[in-house]
C-alpha positions in Angstrom: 134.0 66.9 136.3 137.6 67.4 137.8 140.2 69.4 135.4 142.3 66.9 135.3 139.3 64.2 134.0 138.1 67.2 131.3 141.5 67.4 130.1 142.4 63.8 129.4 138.8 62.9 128.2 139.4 66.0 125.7 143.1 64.4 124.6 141.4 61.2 124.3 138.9 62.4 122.2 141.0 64.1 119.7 143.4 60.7 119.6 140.2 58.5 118.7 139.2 61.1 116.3 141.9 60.8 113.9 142.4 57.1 114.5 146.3 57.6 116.6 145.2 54.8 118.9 147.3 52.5 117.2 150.6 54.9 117.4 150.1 55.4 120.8 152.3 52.5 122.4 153.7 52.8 125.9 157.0 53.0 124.3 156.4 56.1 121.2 154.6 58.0 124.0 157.5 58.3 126.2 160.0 58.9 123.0 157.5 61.6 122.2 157.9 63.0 125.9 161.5 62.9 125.7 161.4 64.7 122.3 158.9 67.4 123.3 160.9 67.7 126.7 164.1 68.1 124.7 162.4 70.8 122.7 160.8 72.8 125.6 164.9 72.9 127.3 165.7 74.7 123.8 163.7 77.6 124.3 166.1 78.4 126.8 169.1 77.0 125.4 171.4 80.3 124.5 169.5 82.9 127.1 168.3 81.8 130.5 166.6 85.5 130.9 164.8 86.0 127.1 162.9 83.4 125.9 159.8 83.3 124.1 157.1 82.5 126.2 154.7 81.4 123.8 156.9 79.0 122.5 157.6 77.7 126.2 153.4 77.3 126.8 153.4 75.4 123.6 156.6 73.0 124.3 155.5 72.6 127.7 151.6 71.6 126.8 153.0 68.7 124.1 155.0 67.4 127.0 151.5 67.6 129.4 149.6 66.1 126.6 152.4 63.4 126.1 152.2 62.5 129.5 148.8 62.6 129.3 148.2 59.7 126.7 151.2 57.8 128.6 148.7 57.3 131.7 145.5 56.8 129.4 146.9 54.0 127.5 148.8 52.3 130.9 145.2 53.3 132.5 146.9 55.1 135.4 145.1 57.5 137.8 147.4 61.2 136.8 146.3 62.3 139.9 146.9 59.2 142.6 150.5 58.6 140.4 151.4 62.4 141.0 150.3 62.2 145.0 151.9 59.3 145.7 154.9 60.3 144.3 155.1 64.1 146.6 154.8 61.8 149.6 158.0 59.7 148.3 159.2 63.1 148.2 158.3 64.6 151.4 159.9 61.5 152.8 162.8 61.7 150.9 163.5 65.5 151.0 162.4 66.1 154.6 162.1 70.1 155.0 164.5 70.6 157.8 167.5 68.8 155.6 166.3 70.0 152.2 165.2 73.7 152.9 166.9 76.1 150.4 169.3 73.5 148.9 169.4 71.6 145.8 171.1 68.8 147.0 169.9 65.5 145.9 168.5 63.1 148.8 171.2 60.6 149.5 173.5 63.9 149.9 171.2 65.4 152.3 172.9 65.8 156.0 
């Protein structure tokens, strides 16, 4: 079984043990993302250079495991979503425009 597979059938099964099903619309899962995403940009809100790293791990797997349900319950493919969108990228950021800066595409020269 692929990680990816493992990991969302083990979110799904702890969802359908406690019954969350039914809080788990489209809409509450992407508030949850933007909440947990919101929480994982405080762990560096005053200090760039010390954080705490556990606390980082633990904001950043409730944003995976957000994203997670997102694409169980809208039965998307995590892996197909996330390829198709790096060749948008490629195509967007082409590496001899975008090397080295952080320019955003429709600025690139």
């Amino acid at each position: 079984m692929e990680k990816l597979d493992y990991i969302k059938q083990e979110i799904d099964n702890f969802v359908k043990e406690r019954d969350w099903e039914k809080f788990h619309t489209p809409e509450n899962l992407a508030k949850s993302i933007s909440i947990e995403a919101n929480e994982l940009l405080e762990c560096f809100q005053w200090d760039n250079d010390n954080f705490d790293l556990e606390a980082v791990k633990e904001e950043l797997a409730d944003v995976f495991n957000y994203c997670f349900q997102l694409a169980s319950v809208l039965n998307l493919d995590i892996t197909k979503i996330i390829l198709d969108k790096m060749e948008k990228n490629r195509k967007k950021y082409p590496i001899e425009k975008a090397k080295g800066v952080s320019t955003k595409y429709d600025k690139l020269k």
